[in-house]
Structures are given as C-alpha cells and as structure tokens.
N, C-alpha and C positions, 0 to 999 in steps of 0.2 A: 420577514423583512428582506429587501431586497441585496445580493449581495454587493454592492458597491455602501453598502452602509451596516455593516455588524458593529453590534454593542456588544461586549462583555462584560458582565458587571463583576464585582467581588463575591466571592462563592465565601464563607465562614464554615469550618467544619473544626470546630471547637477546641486542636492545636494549630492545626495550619490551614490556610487556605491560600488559592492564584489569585493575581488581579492582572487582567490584560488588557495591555496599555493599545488604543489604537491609533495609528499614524495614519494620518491621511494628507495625500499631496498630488497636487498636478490631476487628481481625480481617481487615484487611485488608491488601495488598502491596502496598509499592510498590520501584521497584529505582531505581538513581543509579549511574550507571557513570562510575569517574575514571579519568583515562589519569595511570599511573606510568611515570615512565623512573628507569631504573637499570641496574646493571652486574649479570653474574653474582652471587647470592649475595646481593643487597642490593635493594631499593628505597627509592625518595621520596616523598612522597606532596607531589602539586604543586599550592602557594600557595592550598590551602582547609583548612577543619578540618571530618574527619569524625566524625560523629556514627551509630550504629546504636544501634539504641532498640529493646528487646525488652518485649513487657508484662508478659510471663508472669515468676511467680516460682517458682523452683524451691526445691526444700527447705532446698539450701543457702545459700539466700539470695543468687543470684545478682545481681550487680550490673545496676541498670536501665540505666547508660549508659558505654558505654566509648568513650574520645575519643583521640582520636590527633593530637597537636601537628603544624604546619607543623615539615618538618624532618625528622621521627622517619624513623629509619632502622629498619628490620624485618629479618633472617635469613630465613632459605629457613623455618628450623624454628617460628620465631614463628610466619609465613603460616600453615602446616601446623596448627598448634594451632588457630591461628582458626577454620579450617575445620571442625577438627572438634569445636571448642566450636560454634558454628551447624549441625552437622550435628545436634549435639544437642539443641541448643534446638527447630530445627524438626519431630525424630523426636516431643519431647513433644508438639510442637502437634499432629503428627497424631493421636497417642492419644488427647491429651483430644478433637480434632474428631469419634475415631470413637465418642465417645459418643452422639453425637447424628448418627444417618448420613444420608445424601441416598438421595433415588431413583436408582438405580444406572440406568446407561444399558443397553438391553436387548439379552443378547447372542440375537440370530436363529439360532444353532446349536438352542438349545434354545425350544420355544413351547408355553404353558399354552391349550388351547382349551378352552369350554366351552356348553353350552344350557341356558337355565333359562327358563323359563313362570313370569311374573311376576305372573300373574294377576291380567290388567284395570290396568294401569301408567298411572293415569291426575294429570295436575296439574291446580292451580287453575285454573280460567276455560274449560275446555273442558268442553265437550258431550260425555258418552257411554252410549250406552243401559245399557252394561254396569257402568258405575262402579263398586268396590268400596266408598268411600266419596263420599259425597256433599258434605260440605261442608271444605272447605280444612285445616283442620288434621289430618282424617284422609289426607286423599290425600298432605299433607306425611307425615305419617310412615309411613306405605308407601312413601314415594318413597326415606325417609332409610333406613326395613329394606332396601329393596333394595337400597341401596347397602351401608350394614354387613355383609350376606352376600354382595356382590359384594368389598366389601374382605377377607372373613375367605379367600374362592375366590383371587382377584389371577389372576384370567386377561391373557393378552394379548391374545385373541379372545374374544367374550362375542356370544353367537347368543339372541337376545331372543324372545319370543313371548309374544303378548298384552299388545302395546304400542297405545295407543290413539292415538298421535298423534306426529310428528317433536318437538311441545316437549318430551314426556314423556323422550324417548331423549335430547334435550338438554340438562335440566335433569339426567339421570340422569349423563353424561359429566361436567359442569360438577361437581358434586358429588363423582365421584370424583377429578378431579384437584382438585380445593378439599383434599380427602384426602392430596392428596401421592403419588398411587398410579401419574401419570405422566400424558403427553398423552394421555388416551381423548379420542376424538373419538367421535362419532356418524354413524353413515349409516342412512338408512330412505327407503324408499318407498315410497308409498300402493297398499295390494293393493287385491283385487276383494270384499272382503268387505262389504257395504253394511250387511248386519243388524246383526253386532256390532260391526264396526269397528276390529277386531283385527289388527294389523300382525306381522309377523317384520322385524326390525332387528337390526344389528349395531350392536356398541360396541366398539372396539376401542384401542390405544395401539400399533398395529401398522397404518401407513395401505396401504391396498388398492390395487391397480393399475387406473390408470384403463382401462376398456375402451370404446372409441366414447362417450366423452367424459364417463362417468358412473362413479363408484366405486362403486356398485350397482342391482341388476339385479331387475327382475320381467318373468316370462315368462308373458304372459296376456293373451288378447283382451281387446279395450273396444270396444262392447259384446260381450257374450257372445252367441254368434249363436243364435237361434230355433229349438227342435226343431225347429220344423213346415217353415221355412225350408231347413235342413238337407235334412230327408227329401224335400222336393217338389225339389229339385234346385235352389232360386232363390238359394241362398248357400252358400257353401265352408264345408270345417269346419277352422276354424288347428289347424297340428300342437302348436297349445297345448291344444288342446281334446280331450274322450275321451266320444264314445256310448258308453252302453251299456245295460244293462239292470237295473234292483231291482223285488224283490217288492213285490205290493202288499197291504196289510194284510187287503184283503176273499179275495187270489187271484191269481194268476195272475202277469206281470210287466208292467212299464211300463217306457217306451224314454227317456232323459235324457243329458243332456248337462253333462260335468262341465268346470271350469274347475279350477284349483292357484290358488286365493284368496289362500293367504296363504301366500306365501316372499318370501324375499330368497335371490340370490346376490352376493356378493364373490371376487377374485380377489386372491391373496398370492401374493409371488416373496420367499421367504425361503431364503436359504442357499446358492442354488442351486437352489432345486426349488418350480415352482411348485404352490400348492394353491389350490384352485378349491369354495370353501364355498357348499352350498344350505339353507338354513337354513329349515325348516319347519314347520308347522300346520295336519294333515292333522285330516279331521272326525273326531272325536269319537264316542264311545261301542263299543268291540271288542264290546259285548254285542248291539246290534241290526243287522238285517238289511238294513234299507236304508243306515243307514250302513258299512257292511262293503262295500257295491257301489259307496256312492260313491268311498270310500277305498280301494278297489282301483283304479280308472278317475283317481284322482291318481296315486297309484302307477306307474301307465303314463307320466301326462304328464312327473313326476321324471325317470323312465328316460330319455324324450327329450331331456329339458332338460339331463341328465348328457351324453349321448352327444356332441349337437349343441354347444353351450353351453361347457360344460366338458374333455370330454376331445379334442374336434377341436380348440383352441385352445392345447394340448398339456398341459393343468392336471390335477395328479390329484386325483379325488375326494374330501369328504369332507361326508356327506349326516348332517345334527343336525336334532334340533330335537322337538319334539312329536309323534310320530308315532299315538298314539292307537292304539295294539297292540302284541302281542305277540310277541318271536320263539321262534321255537318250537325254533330249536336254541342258545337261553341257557335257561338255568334262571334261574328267579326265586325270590324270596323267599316270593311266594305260590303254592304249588305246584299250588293246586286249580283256579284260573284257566287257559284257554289259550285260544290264537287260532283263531277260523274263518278266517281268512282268509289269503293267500299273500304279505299287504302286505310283511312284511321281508324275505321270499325273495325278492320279485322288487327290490324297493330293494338288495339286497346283487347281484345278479346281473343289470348294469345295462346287458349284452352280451348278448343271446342267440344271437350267434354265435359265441360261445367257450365252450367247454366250463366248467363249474362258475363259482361267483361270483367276481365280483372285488374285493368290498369284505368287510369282516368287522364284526361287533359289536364295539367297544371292551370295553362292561359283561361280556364273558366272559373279560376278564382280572381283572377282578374278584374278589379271593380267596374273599371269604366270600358264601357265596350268599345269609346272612341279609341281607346290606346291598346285594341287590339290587333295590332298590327305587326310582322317583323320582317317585311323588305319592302322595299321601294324600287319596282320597275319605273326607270324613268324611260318614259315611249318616246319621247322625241330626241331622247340622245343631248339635252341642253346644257344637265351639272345641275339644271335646277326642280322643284318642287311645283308642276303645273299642273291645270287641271283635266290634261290628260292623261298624268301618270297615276299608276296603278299603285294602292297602299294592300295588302294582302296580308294574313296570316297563316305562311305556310313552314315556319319553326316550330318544333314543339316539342315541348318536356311530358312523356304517357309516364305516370309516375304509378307503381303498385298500391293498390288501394288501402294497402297495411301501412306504405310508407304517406301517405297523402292524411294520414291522422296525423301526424306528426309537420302539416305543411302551415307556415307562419307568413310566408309572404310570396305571389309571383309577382316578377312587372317584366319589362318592355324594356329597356334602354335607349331609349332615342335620341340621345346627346351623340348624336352623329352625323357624318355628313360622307357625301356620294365620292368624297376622293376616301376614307377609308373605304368603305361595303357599300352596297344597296343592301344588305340585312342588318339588323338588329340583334345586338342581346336579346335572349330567352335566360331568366335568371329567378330560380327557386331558392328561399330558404327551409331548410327542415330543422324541427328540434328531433332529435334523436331519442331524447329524452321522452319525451313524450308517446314513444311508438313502442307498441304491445310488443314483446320480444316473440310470442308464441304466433306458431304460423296458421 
C-alpha cells in the first residue's frame, strides 16, 4: 500500500494487544498507537479518549469524527467493522490520489534509450561560434523545445549531440526534472573539437557506473600528435588516433591523421546486464570525398574504443549517435540516396576476428520504411518542408545482438519542427528481462 495510506488493524494476542489509531489531515499521515488490555472477545480502551479525524467526505455523508468514550467496551465484530470502514475510507483516498499521479520509480527490467542531435544546444552567457540563436530569449526557447520533445520521447538514457557546453546539458536536466519527468542528471565532457565546439553528452535519470573515478569517458589524444612528427618517427601514434589517406581536390591523395573529436562513453549495469554506450558525432556530409575518408578512419578508432574500452571490461555494446551515413543493409525512406562508404559495416562488425557482425541496426525494426528517416536538410534555407529538402537516415542506434533479443519497440519521433533540430529522435525500447544473461 502506498505510504500516504497505512491501515493498521487490531492485532489480538490473547492478553493484550495494539490498535493504531490513524489521523489523517491536510493529506497527510500520522499514526498513535494505544496499548489495550482486555480478555478474549472484548477490549478497553485505557484512561484516554480517542479521536480519528478523516477529511474526506463521502457521498453518504460520512461522519467527520468518531470518538470512543473512556470505558467503552468493543466486540470482536465491532473492531472488524472498523477496520473495514477505514479500509474504506483509505481505498477512496487512493482513487482520488490516483488522479493526480507521481513519478513512478523506474523499474530497470525495462529501459527507453534514445540520440537526438540538438542542433547547436546553446544557453545564455556562453560563447559559441555555432550558436543557433544569438541573444537570450531565443537560446531559452530552444532550450525549452528541446526539452518539450525530450518530455513528449521520456527516455531513461538520452545520448545528446551538438551540445555546446556542460551548462547547456545542465540547464537541460534541471528543466526536465522541474517537469517532473524524474532525477535526470547530466554527464559531459569536453571533446577535441576546437572549430565548432560541439560536445556528445549524455542525460540521463539512470546514474552510470563509475569507471577509474569518472562516470564518463572520452577516448582521444591531447594534443593531437603532428602528421609530420608521426611519419619522421619522432612521436608515437595513440591507438586513439587513425592515419590514413583522402583525396585531394586538384588529384591524387594526402596522408592525415584522424582523432574521434566528439563522443562520449557511459557504462550502466541494469538488471543484471551491463551496457556500455559510445555515443557519437562522426563528420559530416556522406556526399563528399574527403569527408567519407575522414569518417571511415573514426570508424576504426570506435571499433577500438568498443573492443578495448567497452567489451574487455565485460559491457555489451551499444554504439548511437550521429553518425553522418548510411547503412546499406536498412532501407530508408529516401531510396535514391546511398552510402559510399563501409562506415556502418564496419561499426556493426566491431570484431574482425569473428565471423559476421556483431551489432545490428535498431531502425530495421522499424515497420514502415516511410518513417525511416531522422533529419531533415532543409536545402533552400525556408523553415519549411519542400520538395527539395532532403529526408535521410543517418542517426542510428547498432545495438549488440544479445541485447536486440531483448528489443520491443524502435521508432522515429517526428513531432518536431526546424526551430528545435533538423534531426530526430532515434528511440529504443529494451526488456532486460528478456535478455540471455550469459555471453
């Protein structure tokens, strides 16, 4: 029973027993335990006069106080009535309480995870090249949509991208629980992205497992070490880091060195089974060529960061976030569109020593393929939905294929509009319960 409504009933224990009287007022409990003695079949109520005060009135016009003289002797069967006149009383109070409900405590069998690109999440008094709005009352209400489509989603994990700052993800928690939507907290930590300034954060109402003393994690040199350093042999290349090679516009290719700028990783032990989220912000544009090389060469570093990082520490995978491509064995919404590139083959298939992947696309459980979609380039720059702009699929939840037994619902959130994001929610349901504990 819930506590704004304890009964206690009369306990008999064959010379004495308690009866606790319950006081209820203003919506609150309070309990007065009196010691009766009495024989089989009878009690006394000893040298006080009780009083039970109930506020509520019932249809019948229930009396507001019922008093019991010093003296008054009670039957087995009197008690019994009482009890179940307050059984009464307190079943309405539930009713009417459940009009108005609370935030229910969150059962970890079942968890809502979710990535949305918030595009440029910026608050008052901070500096950012990128800012969507510039002066205070716009950046508030960007702050408040992203919150209103975070409340309409109600994740219990929320994988952020294109956060510009720890206030921004703290003012964004504080807000939701001001909502009533439950303790979101925030975690973030400053990536390597200097130009735009764009962070991956989590928000979450599900606190993460501390790992070597931090509840979240970025995997990337500081500084970033020096092609030319690199190649003459005078400095190491961190297994954060990926040479490789892109075209160059006049011909031929050029040798470069990538960094993974903008992720976050967090680690959850829910239910029994721990999951280990990289939450990411790979570059940008699946249409050109040097970005398809650099984003291929993150792609590698993920792989590593999953291996070492994540599944040696016995967590299974689950890689979200922005990933700025296409995979090639979902079908999307826009069918003319496809990827050059190997990016979600090799992020799904994060072993190459085992045969075939080991992670799957969530969005291909997806029923309708029209709704597979999760940003909206608008190409002519209007605010509005024409039929030049570009609907894409390039968010995505690679979810480990031990945890994807355990997968009950994805969709899309598209109850949005172009002053919050051009992206969309990407949002999984898992039962927990349902998922093999053995690896």
């Amino acid at each position: 029973m819930p506590e704004e409504c304890f009964l206690v009933a009369g306990l008999y224990v064959l010379k004495s027993y308690e009866w606790c009287a319950v006081s209820l007022s203003n919506g609150t409990v309070g309990m007065g335990c009196i010691k009766f003695f009495g024989v089989v079949g009878q009690t006394r109520v000893n040298k006080k006069r009780l009083r039970t005060v109930c506020p509520v009135r019932s249809p019948n016009k229930m009396k507001e106080n019922v008093t019991m003289e010093v003296g008054t002797r009670q039957s087995v069967s009197s008690i019994i009535m009482q009890i179940i006149f307050w059984w009464g009383v307190l079943t309405t109070l539930r009713s009417l309480d459940a009009e108005h409900p609370k935030v229910q405590s969150h059962d970890q069998s079942s968890v809502r995870i979710a990535c949305f690109n918030v595009e440029s999440l910026t608050v008052p008094g901070e500096w950012s090249r990128f800012a969507r709005y510039r002066f205070p009352p716009g950046r508030m209400r960007h702050l408040e949509g992203v919150a209103a489509l975070v409340e309409v989603v109600n994740p219990d994990i929320l994988v952020l991208s294109e956060v510009s700052s720890a206030e921004a993800c703290v003012a964004l928690a504080a807000l939701l629980r001001e909502k009533g939507l439950g303790e979101f907290q925030s975690y973030h930590v400053d990536g390597r992205d200097s130009y735009t300034g764009f962070d991956v954060a989590f928000v979450s109402r599900l606190k993460p497992d501390k790992i070597e003393g931090r509840f979240i994690h970025l995997f990337a040199p500081q500084p970033t070490p020096r092609l030319r350093d690199v190649q003459n042999g005078s400095a190491p290349l961190p297994w954060t880091a990926e040479r490789y090679t892109k075209p160059e516009e006049g011909g031929g290719d050029i040798e470069a060195i990538a960094v993974l700028k903008r992720h976050a990783v967090c680690f959850f032990s829910l239910s029994g089974h721990k999951l280990g989220l990289i939450g990411l912000h790979l570059k940008s544009n699946p249409s050109d060529t040097q970005a398809n090389a650099q984003r291929m060469a993150e792609a590698a570093i993920v792989r590593r960061i999953v291996q070492r990082e994540i599944v040696k520490r016995g967590y299974l995978p689950i890689i979200l976030g922005d990933l700025n491509d296409y995979d090639p064995d979902v079908e999307m919404a826009d069918s003319t569109r496809k990827t050059q590139t190997a990016v979600l083959r090799l992020l799904k298939d994060i072993d190459p020593q085992r045969d075939g992947a080991e992670l799957v696309n969530a969005a291909a459980r997806i029923p309708r393929v029209a709704d597979r979609f999760s940003s909206h380039w608008d190409y002519n720059e209007n605010g509005a939905a024409d039929g030049d702009d570009v609907f894409t699929l390039i968010d995505h939840i690679l979810l480990d294929k031990q945890l994807a037994t355990g997968l009950k619902r994805v969709f899309i959130c598209h109850a949005n509009s172009l002053e919050i994001s051009d992206h969309f929610p990407v949002v999984v349901d898992l039962d927990l319960s349902a998922i093999s504990s053995d690896r």
